[in-house]
Steps between C-alpha positions, in 0.01 A plus 500: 500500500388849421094413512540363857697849602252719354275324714703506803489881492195580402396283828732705685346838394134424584662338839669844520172733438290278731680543762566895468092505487488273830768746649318831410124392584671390839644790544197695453362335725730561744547851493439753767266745503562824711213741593573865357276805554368784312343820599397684189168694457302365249267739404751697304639398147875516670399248753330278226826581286731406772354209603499335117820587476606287853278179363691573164843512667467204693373271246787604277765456774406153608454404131890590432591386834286174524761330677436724830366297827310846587151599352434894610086414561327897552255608708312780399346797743363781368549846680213676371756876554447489828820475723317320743374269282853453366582438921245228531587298191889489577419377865276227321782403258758529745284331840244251322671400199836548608653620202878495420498849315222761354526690186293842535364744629414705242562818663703653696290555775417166578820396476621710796298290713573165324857541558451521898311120442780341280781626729314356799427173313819523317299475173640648212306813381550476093350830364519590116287816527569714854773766388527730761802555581403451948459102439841452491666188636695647771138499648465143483724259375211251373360824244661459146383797259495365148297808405773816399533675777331879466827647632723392189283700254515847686895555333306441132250767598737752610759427191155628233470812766859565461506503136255728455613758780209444696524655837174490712333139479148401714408126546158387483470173676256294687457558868631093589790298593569449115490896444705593785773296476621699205501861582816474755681337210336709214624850720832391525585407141314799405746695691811395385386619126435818668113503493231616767185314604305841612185293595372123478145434390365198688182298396329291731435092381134551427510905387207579288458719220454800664745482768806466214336761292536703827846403544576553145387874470707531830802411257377729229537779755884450543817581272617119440395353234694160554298230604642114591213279541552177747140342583342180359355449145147565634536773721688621231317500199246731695798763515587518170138513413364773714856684415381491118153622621671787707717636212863358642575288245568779254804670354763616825430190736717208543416166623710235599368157636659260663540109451114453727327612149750470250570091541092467419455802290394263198179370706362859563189554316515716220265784644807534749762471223401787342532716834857377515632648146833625573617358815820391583526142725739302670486152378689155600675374186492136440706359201294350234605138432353245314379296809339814606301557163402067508359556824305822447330312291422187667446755779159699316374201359488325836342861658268529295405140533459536882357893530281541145365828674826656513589620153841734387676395776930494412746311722750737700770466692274443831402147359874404338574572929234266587638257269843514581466497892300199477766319310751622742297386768498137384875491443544611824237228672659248288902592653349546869452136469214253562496525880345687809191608326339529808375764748629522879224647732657749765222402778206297507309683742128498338428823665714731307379724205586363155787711424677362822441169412675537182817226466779516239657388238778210512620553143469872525895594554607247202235669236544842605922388402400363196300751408794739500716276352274483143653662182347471173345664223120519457293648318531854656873481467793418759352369854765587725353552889756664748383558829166416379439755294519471083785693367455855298469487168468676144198745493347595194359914413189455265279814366155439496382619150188361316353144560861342629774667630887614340805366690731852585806352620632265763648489820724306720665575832857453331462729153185719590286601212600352190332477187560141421615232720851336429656828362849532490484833635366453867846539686347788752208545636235731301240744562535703144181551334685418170461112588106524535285504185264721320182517804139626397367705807162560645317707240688352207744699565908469339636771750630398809295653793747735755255302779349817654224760449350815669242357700156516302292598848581911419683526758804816485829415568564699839841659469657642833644823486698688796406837641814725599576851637756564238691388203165545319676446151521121539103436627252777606173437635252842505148381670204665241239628789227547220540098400616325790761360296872510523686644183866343516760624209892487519805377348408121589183532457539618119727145458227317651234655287708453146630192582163367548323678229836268285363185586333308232201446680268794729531497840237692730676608808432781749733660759452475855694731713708305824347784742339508834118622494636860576718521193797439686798220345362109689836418568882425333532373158561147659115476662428645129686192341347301733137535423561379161589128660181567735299521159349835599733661204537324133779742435690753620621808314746773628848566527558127673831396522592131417661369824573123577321455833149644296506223259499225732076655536472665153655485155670799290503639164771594333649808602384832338769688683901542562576281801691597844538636812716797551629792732451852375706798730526866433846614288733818586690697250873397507780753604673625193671781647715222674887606509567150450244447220807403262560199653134341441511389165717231614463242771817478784614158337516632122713796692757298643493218234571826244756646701704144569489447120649892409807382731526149346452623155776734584755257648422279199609770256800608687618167519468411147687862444742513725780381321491618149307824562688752634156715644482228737824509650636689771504542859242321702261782540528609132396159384248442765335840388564441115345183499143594720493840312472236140262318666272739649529772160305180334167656615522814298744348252809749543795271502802681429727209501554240208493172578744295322377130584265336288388337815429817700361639180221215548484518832410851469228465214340243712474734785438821310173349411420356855557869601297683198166270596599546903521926432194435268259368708642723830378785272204371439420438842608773642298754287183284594556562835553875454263551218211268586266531770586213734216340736630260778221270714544578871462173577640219259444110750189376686813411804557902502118537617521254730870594639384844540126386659317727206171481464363386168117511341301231294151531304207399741350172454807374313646182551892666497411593911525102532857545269639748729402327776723179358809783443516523880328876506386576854103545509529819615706643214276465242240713382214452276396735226161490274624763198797606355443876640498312825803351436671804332384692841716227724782494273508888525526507820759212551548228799610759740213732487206254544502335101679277355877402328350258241207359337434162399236399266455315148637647192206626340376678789882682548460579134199684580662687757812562293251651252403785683819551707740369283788780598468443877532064504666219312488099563834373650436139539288190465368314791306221376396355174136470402265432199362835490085561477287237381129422534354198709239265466464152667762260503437281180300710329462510126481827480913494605629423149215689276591832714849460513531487158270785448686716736830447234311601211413797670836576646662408213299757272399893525258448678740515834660788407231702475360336845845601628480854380161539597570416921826511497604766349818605206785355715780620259457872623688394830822369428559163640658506831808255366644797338498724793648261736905608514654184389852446662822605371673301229660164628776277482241208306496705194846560471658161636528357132703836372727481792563060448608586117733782620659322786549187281622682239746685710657202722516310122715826422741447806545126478602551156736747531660362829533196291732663223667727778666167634568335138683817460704536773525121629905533453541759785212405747600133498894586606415611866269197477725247708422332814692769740291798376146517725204583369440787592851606314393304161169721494676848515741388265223472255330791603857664456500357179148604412521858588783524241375582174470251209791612272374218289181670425472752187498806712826435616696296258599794265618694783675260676705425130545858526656537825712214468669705214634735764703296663910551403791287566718804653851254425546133399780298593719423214327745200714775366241885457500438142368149544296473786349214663154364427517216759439740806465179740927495436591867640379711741142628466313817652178543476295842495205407630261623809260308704189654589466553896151364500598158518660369812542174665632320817707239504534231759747732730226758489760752320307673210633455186385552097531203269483523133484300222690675221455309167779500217570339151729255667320404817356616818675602796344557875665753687464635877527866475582533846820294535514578081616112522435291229298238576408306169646428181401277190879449432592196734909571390490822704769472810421719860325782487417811302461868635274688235399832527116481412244777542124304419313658226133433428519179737 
């Protein structure tokens, strides 16, 4: 049985692969072929290159994919470089042949007029090598740019300017659609890295020799020394050449192409290699694979096979396009389905021109769909169309440096420049020139070029100067009658001249006075300013203030100068022979805050004494006078009176010392004002001038007329002065008499006239903030950063101050005019913190003896504390009890012991003379006491009366000393009452 199965199957398996060979050749016979155009020119090895690469990428395609209906069949039309050539084939393709797609043009130019044909025909336009970044498919839905677009470079080119600090860039690109298209994109990113295009060198299609060696020396003749390069390989390898012949591919220059030469710089003949040593290039990055490398390979051999006259030609990314948008164009054909193939006419009238006559497609829509609907990988890396157009992707910075060229770093639109792809630092985007590599420059040079020069045509560098009627320290312009020539000299002049003899590199410059042909001053230091953006200045030199308004023309140095606007008046002595002089030193708050805490202090020190020291007691007026004469003696520290609280004792230490700095610095103060000569401004706020309707002065030809116009100064009150005698003459003679109250002008020019008249005026106030002087040149010039740091190395050393002494004179022989301002009497902010610690100090002293006063004496306060007592009647009770003194305390307990051993038992009931009583509280008493007058009382009947609290060995007793009743006693067995005859001692 098993010989009869083997058979069995191996019957089966020839039945199998017989029938799979029927099924495939009858498929092949059956598939569909669909017309597809291309435009390429076929002169050139690109469009040779291109066009392999489409035969290569379809027979690949269909061999993986043999079970496709479709067959892409190509029709070939060469456009010779000649847009209207280009024209002409597409209307053949798209009219006569009716083709479902074209792949081409080469060029950018002729694809601006194929799209027009494929939108009308809705034929899709598939181009792999037009990159300017105008054919975009918002134009025409039916254009799809496989080609990377020009615009998605421009961020690349900017990041290397960046890096390298580059600021003033000129494009040289060719004078066509493909040229063009760049630059708005190119200026914009160039702008955000801070960068200035200053010029843009255009070069016509077919430029000879001569005319870019013309336009070439015109560069040579400028300051930039940055050049990007967008043009095509062959207009471009005449550049580079002629650049080499002209000397501009030496040490100092920096060029950087873009992707037009850098995707084919390995076909450029070697003649034109060498003029390229050292240039930097923009250049698409495709991943190297191993399907990449296989067909490379298959790729020459196949070349070579077809084009034997073409020799060291290398495959770039222009042919991997080629390839890859022809296999997207057959999976596309292939999902638009097998249907509708056809052409629709939209008239048949025989009359019409050819154009007119031109139907469309059926299956247009559907491709165009599919088209965007493709994803895969080719050979140039992810194909990925949105809106038509192929998505950015990673660029790739290579140095040109002997036969081949050195990869610097990459770059991608998420990370910037990195050095290698697939770091695990790229979190932020980068610009550092720390992530590019080691870069050979023109000249074989290590040094990174600063990407400007003094212009090689001889030309000076003409420096504006202004011409004024005074302040001749700052600029000064004498005209030499025996030369012709103007000699200028001055404060900023010498900073000019050493700050430009500190550069590292010479600079030829001449001065050219801003004067009318008469000598006179051309106009304000704004139209001065402003010539510099005209271009009839390249710098301008003088004392220049840096305003914001000026630098939206111009740019600014750094400052050589203090910076400001301020108000100089005249000063007046101050009246010391004042009666009232004495009262200066302080200011009215200190005075009252000083005499509220003399009266507290004092209070707080009779209150602490009051009941164990007998200085402080008395009549009203006695203690009232006792207690403010303590407090007041504090400031020459004559107390006669001992204090016998440890409380008031610290009270009193805190305040002595509030009161010895207080006397201190009134002294002090005082004696400056009656020792030292005292200067006071006669006018201290800008609101008093215009309150008062004073008129006030400013320097001619300054821009602080426009300031005072913006502080609401009537036009008529101010007055313009060219010197500072001028101005000393109208400050003489004040706003009254025909001059003026104030002056108003920049801090170095008031210095000048504080200088000479430094006892007559003094600055009061600051009206506006500025940046002081500073020097001008264009805005973006290179010469910005070179002279400002020059212009600190001279400040910064001795050279200034000898500059300074020199035109401005020894300043230290007039004392400054802060110190002979009168400052104000002393105030209550320095003193606030002495008085806090003494008041705390002294309410801490009261709570705490209040405190212990009712511990003490909570027996006898609390008994007239019932509910039918008032308030009122509770509080004098205490106060009664308060103003009594504190027999408790050490002061009075030894006397009190004392006095109590004066007190006899005259007879006690039952005790015989020779035995007498000791239990007093049994017999009669009498006491021989007196009670002081000071102390009276009222009682609820209003009758006065004296109470006293008499205290004994056996207990204490309360007696009325007007009824002599007895009113209290500790001895609850006593019956009715007792008639005593008391006179109150020490009570």
């Amino acid at each position: 049985m098993k010989i009869p199965t083997r058979i069995a199957f191996s019957f089966l398996f020839c039945y199998i692969i017989l029938s799979k060979s029927n099924f495939l050749a009858k498929a092949q016979n059956t598939t569909i072929s669909v017309n597809v155009g291309v435009i390429l020119d076929f002169d050139t090895w690109t469009g040779k290159m291109a066009l392999s690469c489409i035969s290569m990428a379809l027979a690949d395609f269909y061999a993986s994919h043999n079970h496709y209906k479709t067959r892409l069949h190509l029709h070939s039309r060469d456009s010779k470089c000649d847009v209207v050539e280009a024209a002409a084939a597409a209307l053949d393709l798209i009219k006569n042949v009716e083709v479902q797609a074209i792949l081409g043009p080469q060029n950018s130019m002729e694809a601006e007029f194929i799209i027009d044909l494929g939108k009308k025909a809705q034929v899709p336009i598939v181009s792999f090598l037009a990159t300017s970044p105008s054919l975009t498919s918002l134009r025409s839905p039916y254009f799809f740019q496989v080609a990377q677009n020009d615009s998605s470079q421009v961020k690349a080119v900017s990041a290397i300017v960046k890096a390298y600090g580059w600021k003033e860039v000129v494009p040289i690109y060719i004078d066509n659609e493909y040229g063009q298209g760049i630059i708005p994109y190119l200026i914009d990113a160039l702008q955000v890295v801070d960068a200035h295009v200053p010029y843009r060198s255009v070069i016509p299609p077919l430029a000879s020799n001569d005319h870019i060696g013309e336009e070439l020396y015109k560069l040579m003749t400028m300051q930039t020394r940055v050049f990007i390069v967008h043009m095509p390989i062959n207009l471009g390898s005449k550049l580079f050449t002629r650049a080499k012949e002209n000397g501009m591919m030496s040490a100092g220059y920096v060029w950087i192409m873009t992707t037009g030469m850098t995707n084919s710089i390995r076909s450029i003949e070697s003649s034109v290699h060498d003029s390229m040593q050292g240039v930097l290039g923009v250049k698409t990055y495709v991943p190297k694979t191993i399907k990449l490398e296989n067909f490379t390979l298959r790729w020459k051999t196949e070349f070579h096979q077809n084009n034997p006259k073409i020799l060291d030609v290398e495959l770039n990314v222009r042919g991997l396009r080629a390839y890859d948008a022809a296999s997207a164009l057959a999976r596309a054909v292939e999902k638009a389905g097998t249907t509708n193939f056809g052409f629709e006419n939209t008239t048949g009238a025989s009359n019409l021109t050819d154009l007119a006559t031109m139907g469309f497609s059926l299956n247009g829509p559907k491709l165009r769909q599919a088209l965007l609907d493709t994803r895969f990988t080719g050979l140039a890396g992810e194909f990925n169309l949105q809106n038509g157009q192929l998505q950015s992707s990673t660029f790739q910075i290579i140095n040109v440096n002997g036969n081949g060229e050195r990869g610097v770093a990459f770059w991608t639109p998420e990370n910037g420049l990195v050095r290698e792809l697939n770091s695990t630092n790229t979190s932020t985007y980068s610009t550092s020139r720390r992530n590019l590599g080691p870069v050979i420059w023109p000249g074989d040079s290590s040094s990174v070029p600063k990407g400007w020069e003094i212009p090689t045509n001889g030309k000076k560098l003409r420096v504006g100067v202004p011409v004024k009627d005074g302040f001749f320290e700052f600029v000064q312009v004498e005209h030499d009658a025996s030369t012709n020539t103007a000699n200028v000299k001055g404060y900023s002049i010498d900073i000019f001249k050493a700050a430009m003899k500190a550069l590292p590199y010479n600079v030829d410059y001449e001065f050219i006075p801003f004067a009318k042909p008469n000598g006179e001053s051309a106009g304000t230091y704004n139209d001065m300013v402003y010539q510099v953006y005209l271009g009839n200045f390249d710098a301008v030199a003088g004392d220049i203030t840096v305003i914001a308004n000026r630098t939206n023309y111009i740019d600014f140095t750094l400052p050589y100068t203090e910076s400001g606007v301020t108000m100089v008046v005249p000063i007046k002595e101050n009246d010391r022979k004042n009666a009232w002089v004495f009262l200066k030193p302080l200011t009215w708050d200190l005075w009252i805050t000083s005499g509220v805490f003399f009266v507290f202090i004092g209070f707080v020190v009779w209150a602490l004494e009051h009941r164990i020291n007998e200085e402080f007691r008395g009549p009203p007026s006695h203690e009232i006078g006792t207690s403010l004469w303590y407090s007041f003696s504090t400031m020459v520290f004559a107390q006669k009176d001992n204090l016998l609280s440890n409380l008031a004792r610290i009270v009193v230490i805190i305040w002595v010392f509030v009161v010895l700095i207080l006397t201190q610095s009134y002294t002090a103060s005082l004696t400056s004002l009656l020792t030292i000569q005292q200067l006071q401004p006669t006018v201290t706020d800008v609101n008093q001038l215009l309150k008062n309707g004073d008129h006030v002065g400013y320097q001619e030809g300054s821009f602080v007329l426009g300031t005072l116009k913006e502080m609401n100064f009537d036009v008529s009150k101010l007055i313009a002065y060219k010197s500072a005698d001028e101005c000393d003459e109208l400050l003489s003679k004040g706003s009254a008499n025909g001059g003026i109250a104030a002056a108003f002008d920049e801090i170095p020019c008031i210095k000048i006239l504080l200088s000479t008249y430094c006892s007559k005026y003094t600055m009061v106030q600051s009206i506006s903030k500025t940046d002081g002087f500073g020097f001008v040149f264009p805005k973006g010039s290179p010469f910005i950063s070179d002279v400002s740091r020059a212009i600190l190395n001279v400040t910064e050393g001795e050279k200034m101050k000898e500059i300074e002494k020199t035109w401005l004179g020894d300043q230290s022989d007039c004392p400054s005019s802060n110190t002979q301002v009168s400052s104000g009497g002393l105030s209550l902010e320095s003193f606030w913190g002495l008085f806090l610690i003494a008041g705390i100090a002294s309410l801490l002293a009261l709570i705490i003896s209040f405190s212990m006063f009712l511990y003490k004496e909570r027996r006898k306060i609390w008994i007239h504390f019932d509910s039918k007592n008032s308030i009122c009647r509770r509080i004098r009770h205490a106060l009664r009890i308060f103003d009594n003194k504190d027999l408790h305390s050490h002061t009075f307990r030894n006397k009190a012991l004392t006095e109590r051993g004066n007190i006899d038992c005259d007879h006690c009931i039952g005790a015989s003379d020779a035995s007498p009583s000791t239990n007093c509280l049994t017999s009669p008493i009498s006491y021989s006491v007196h009670m002081e007058p000071e102390f009276t009382f009222s009682e609820d009947s209003g009758t006065p009366s004296r109470e006293c609290f008499i205290p004994n060995p056996h207990g204490h007793a309360f007696l009325s000393a007007k009824t002599n009743e007895h009113i209290g006693h500790p001895n609850p067995n006593q019956e009715g009452p007792r008639t005593e005859e008391i006179a109150v001692e020490n009570c």
